[in-house]
C-alpha positions in Angstrom: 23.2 31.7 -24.4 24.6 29.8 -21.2 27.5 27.6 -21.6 27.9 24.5 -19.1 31.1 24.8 -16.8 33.0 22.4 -15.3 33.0 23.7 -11.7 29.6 24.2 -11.7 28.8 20.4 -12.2 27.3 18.4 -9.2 25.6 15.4 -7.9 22.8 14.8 -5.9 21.3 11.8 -3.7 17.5 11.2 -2.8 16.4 8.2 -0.9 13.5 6.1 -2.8 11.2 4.5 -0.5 11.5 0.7 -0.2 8.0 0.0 -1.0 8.2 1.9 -4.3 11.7 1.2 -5.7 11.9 3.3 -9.5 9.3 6.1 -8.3 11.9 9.5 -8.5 12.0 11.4 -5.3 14.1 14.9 -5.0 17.4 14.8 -3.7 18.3 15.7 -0.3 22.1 15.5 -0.3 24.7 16.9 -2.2 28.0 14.7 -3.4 30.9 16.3 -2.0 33.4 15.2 -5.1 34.1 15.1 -8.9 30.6 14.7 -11.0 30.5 13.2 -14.6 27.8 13.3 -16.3 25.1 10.9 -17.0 25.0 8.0 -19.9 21.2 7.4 -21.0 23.1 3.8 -21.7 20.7 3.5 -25.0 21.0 0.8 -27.2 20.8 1.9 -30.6 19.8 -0.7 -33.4 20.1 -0.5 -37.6 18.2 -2.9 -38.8 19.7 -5.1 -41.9 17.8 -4.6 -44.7 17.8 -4.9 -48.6 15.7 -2.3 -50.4 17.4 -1.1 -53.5 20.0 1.4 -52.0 24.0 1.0 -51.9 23.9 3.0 -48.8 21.9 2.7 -45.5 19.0 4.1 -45.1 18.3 6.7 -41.4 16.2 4.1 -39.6 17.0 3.1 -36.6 15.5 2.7 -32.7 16.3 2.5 -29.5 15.7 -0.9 -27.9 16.3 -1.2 -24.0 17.7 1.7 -21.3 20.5 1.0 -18.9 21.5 4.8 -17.8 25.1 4.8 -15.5 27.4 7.4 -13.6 30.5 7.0 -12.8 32.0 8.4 -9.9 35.6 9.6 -10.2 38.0 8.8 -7.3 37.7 11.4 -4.3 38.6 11.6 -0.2 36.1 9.1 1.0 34.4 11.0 4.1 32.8 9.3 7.4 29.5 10.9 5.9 29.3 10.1 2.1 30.8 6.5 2.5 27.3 5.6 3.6 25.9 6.1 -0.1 27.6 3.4 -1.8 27.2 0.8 1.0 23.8 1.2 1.2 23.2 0.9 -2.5 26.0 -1.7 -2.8 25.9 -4.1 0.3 22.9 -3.2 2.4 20.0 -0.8 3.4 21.1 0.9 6.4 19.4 4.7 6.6 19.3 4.8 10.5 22.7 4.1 13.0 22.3 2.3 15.5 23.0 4.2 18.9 26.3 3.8 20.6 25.3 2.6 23.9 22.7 4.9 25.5 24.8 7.8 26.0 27.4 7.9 23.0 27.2 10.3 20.5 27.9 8.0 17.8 25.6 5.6 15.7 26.9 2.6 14.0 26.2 1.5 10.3 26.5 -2.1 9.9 27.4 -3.3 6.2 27.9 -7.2 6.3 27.8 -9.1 3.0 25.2 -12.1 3.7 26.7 -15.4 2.7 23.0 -16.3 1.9 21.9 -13.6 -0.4 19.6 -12.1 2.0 20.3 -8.6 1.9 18.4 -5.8 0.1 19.7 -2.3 -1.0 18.2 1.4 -0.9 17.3 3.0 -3.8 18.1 6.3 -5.1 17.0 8.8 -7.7 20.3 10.4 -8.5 20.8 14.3 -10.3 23.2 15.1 -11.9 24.3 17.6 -14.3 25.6 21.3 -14.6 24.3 24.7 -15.0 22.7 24.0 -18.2 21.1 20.7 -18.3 19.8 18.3 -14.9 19.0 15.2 -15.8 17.3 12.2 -13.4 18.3 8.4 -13.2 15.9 6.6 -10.8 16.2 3.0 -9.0 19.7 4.0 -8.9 22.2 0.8 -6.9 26.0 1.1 -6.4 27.5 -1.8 -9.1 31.0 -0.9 -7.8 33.0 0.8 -5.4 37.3 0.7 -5.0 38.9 2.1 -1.5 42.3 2.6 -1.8 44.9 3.8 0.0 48.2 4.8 0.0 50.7 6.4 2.7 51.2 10.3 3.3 47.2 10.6 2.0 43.6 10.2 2.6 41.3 7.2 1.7 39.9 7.6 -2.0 36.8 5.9 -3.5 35.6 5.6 -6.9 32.4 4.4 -7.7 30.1 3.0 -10.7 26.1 4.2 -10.3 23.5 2.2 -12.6 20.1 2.8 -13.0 16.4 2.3 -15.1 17.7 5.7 -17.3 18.4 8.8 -17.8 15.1 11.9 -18.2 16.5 15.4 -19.2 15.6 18.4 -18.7 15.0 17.8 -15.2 15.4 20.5 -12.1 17.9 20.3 -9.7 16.7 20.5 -5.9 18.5 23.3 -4.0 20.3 22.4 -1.7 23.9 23.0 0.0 27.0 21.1 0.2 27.2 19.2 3.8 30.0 19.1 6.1 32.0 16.4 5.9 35.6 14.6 7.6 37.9 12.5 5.3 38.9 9.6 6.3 42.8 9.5 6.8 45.6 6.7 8.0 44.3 3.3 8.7 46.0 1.0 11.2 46.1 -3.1 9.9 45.5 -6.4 11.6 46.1 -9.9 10.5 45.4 -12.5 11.9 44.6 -16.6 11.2 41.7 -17.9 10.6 39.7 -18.9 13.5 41.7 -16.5 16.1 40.0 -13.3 17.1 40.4 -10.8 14.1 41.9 -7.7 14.9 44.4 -9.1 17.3 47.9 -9.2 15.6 48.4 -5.2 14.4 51.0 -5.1 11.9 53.1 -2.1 12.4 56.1 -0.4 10.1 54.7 -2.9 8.0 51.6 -1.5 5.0 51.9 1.3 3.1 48.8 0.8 0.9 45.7 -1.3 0.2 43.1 -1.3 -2.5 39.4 -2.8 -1.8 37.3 -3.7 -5.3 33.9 -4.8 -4.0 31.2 -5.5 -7.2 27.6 -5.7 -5.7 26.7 -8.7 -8.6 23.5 -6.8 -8.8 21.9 -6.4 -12.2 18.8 -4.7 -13.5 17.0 -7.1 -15.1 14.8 -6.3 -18.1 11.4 -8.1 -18.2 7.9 -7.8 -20.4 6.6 -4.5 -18.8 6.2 -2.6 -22.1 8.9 -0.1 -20.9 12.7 -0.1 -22.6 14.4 0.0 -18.8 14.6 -3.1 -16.2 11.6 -3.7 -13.9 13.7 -5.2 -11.1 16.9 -5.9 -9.8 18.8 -8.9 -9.3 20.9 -9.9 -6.8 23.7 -12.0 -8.2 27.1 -13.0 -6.4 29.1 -10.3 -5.3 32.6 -10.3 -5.6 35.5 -8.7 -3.1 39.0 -8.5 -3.9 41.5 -6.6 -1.3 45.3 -5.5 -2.7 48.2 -5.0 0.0 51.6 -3.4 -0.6 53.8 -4.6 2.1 57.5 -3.9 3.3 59.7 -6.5 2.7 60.1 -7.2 6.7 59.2 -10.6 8.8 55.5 -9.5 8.9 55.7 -9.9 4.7 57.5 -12.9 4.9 55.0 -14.3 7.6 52.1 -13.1 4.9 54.2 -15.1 2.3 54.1 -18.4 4.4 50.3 -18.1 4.4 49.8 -17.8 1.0 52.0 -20.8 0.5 49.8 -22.7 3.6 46.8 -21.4 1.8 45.8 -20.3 5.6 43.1 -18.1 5.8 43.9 -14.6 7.1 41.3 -12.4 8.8 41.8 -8.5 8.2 41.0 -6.1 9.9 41.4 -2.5 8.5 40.4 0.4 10.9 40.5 4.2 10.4 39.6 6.3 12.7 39.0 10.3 12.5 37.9 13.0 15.4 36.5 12.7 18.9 33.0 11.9 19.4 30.9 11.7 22.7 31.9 7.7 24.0 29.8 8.4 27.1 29.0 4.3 27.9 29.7 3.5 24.0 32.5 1.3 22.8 33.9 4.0 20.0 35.3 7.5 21.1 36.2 9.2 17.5 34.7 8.6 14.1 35.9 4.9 13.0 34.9 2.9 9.2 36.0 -0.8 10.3 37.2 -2.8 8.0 36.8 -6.6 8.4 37.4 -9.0 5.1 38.1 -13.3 5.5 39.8 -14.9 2.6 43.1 -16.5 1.5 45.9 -14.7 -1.0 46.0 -15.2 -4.5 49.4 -13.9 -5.5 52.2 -13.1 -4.1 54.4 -11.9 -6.4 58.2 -11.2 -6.3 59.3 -7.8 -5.1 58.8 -4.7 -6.4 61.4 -1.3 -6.4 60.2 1.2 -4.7 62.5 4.0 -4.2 65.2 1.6 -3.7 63.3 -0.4 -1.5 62.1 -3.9 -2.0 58.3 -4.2 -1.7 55.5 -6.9 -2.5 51.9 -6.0 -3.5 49.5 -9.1 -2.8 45.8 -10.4 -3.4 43.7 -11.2 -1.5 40.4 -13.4 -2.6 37.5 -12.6 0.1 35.8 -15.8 0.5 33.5 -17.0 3.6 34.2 -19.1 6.4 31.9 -20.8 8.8 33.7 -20.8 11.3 34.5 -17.3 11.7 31.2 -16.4 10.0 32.5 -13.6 7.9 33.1 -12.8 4.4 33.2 -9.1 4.5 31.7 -6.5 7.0 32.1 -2.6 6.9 31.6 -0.9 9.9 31.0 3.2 9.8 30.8 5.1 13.1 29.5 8.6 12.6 28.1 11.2 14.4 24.9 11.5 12.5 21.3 10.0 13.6 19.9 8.7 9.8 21.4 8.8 6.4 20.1 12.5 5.1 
């Protein structure tokens, strides 16, 4: 008999088509990280009854589906970041060319103000080497970039879906090459300048970006126990900063008590590409958030050295037209 093991776990992606949202489809990328495993989500019911017993009785039934996987925190890569965005923010399976010559092609994630975005769908594996099992019309309910200094960018993520089918087969396939995405540099600036003017340096040593999609699956009377359809409710973006105590902090702090909007920029950016008549010549995931501070709390002790870790509330403004946008240049064509 064959016992499951944890390095042999894994994770796979294939892209549903548009038109047929829910139909499975066989992955065609691996998930270079952690897997968990996948929760059917089931909910079980006893009924209340009286019928002559002191004890309950075995009956019982399952009455609705809501399967889930959770995706521990790993190196977020210029290649796999593209997952949850587009089944978070926005469907984006082809970049768009660099100029005509660059080698790079640009993912464009921005949060519409008026709801009008639509996500891709997947049908996600996942499993080990004893048991596969399938979750189809899979969307990104959650994703967290942080960041701290002296490492790489993490990302955790929270995967729903209509449920989970055992006994499924995983498609073979080989883990991709990917780059991790490293040190960022960070801009502030007011709102309605030109974000990404005013880079604060010697300043951050860490930030922390909760986005929640809002989207929910949305159970309707189709004789099936999962949701027909998703909806797409108000997302939801909160961004963290851990600041020196240093005049950029104490500049930060006079903005919070202004309530003046700040524009941020956050931009990382990884190896050389091909800028031939393009604007970007390495690997970049842009960063761009508009909103105003909700706390800014007293120092903390770090190592002896006085630190503040504020919120920030991501919330839209006309006149800079932005609410939040996430950039990703990569060297790759279409989303595998």
């Amino acid at each position: 008999m064959g016992y499951g093991i944890v390095n042999r776990r894994k994770i796979q992606f294939g892209q549903e088509a548009a038109t047929a949202p829910g139909t499975p489809v066989a992955a065609t990328v691996m998930w270079r990280g952690p897997a968990e495993q996948m929760d059917g989500g089931e909910t079980v019911v006893y009924p209340d009854e009286n019928v002559g017993y002191l004890v309950d009785l075995d009956r019982s039934y399952i009455s609705s589906k809501l399967a889930s996987v959770p995706f521990p925190d790993t190196e977020a890569t210029y290649e796999q970041i593209l997952y949850p965005l587009n089944g978070a923010i926005k469907a984006v399976t082809s970049g768009v060319r660099d100029g005509t010559t660059g080698s790079g092609y640009l993912y464009d994630f921005e949060v519409s103000e008026t709801g009008a975005n639509t996500i891709q769908p997947f049908t996600i594996e996942a499993g080990d080497n004893t048991d596969c099992s399938d979750m189809e019309y899979s969307f990104c309910q959650s994703f967290t970039l942080t960041w701290a200094e002296q490492t790489g960018l993490k990302i955790s993520q929270t995967w729903q879906g209509r449920q989970r089918t055992k006994g499924q087969t995983f498609a073979t396939l080989t883990p991709p090459a990917v780059e991790e995405i490293l040190a960022p540099t960070i801009f502030i600036d007011d709102g309605g300048g030109t974000i990404g003017s005013t880079q604060l340096t010697g300043t951050v040593i860490g930030y922390s970006l909760v986005y929640d999609s809002g989207i929910k699956g949305q159970h309707a009377a189709n004789g099936e126990l999962y949701f027909e359809f998703i909806k797409y409710r108000k997302p939801t973006c909160t961004l963290t900063i851990t600041f020196e105590h240093n005049a950029s902090a104490v500049t930060e702090r006079a903005a919070y008590d202004d309530r003046t909007t700040r524009l941020i920029r956050i931009k990382h950016e990884g190896s050389a590409i091909s800028q031939g008549d393009g604007a970007y010549a390495a690997k970049t995931l842009l960063v761009d958030i508009c909103g105003t501070y909700s706390e800014f709390p007293p120092y903390d002790d770090t190592d002896q050295d006085n630190t503040i870790t504020a919120s920030l509330r991501a919330g839209y403004n006309a006149t800079d037209d932005l609410y939040l946008r996430i950039l990703d240049v990569v060297d790759q064509a279409t989303l595998t």
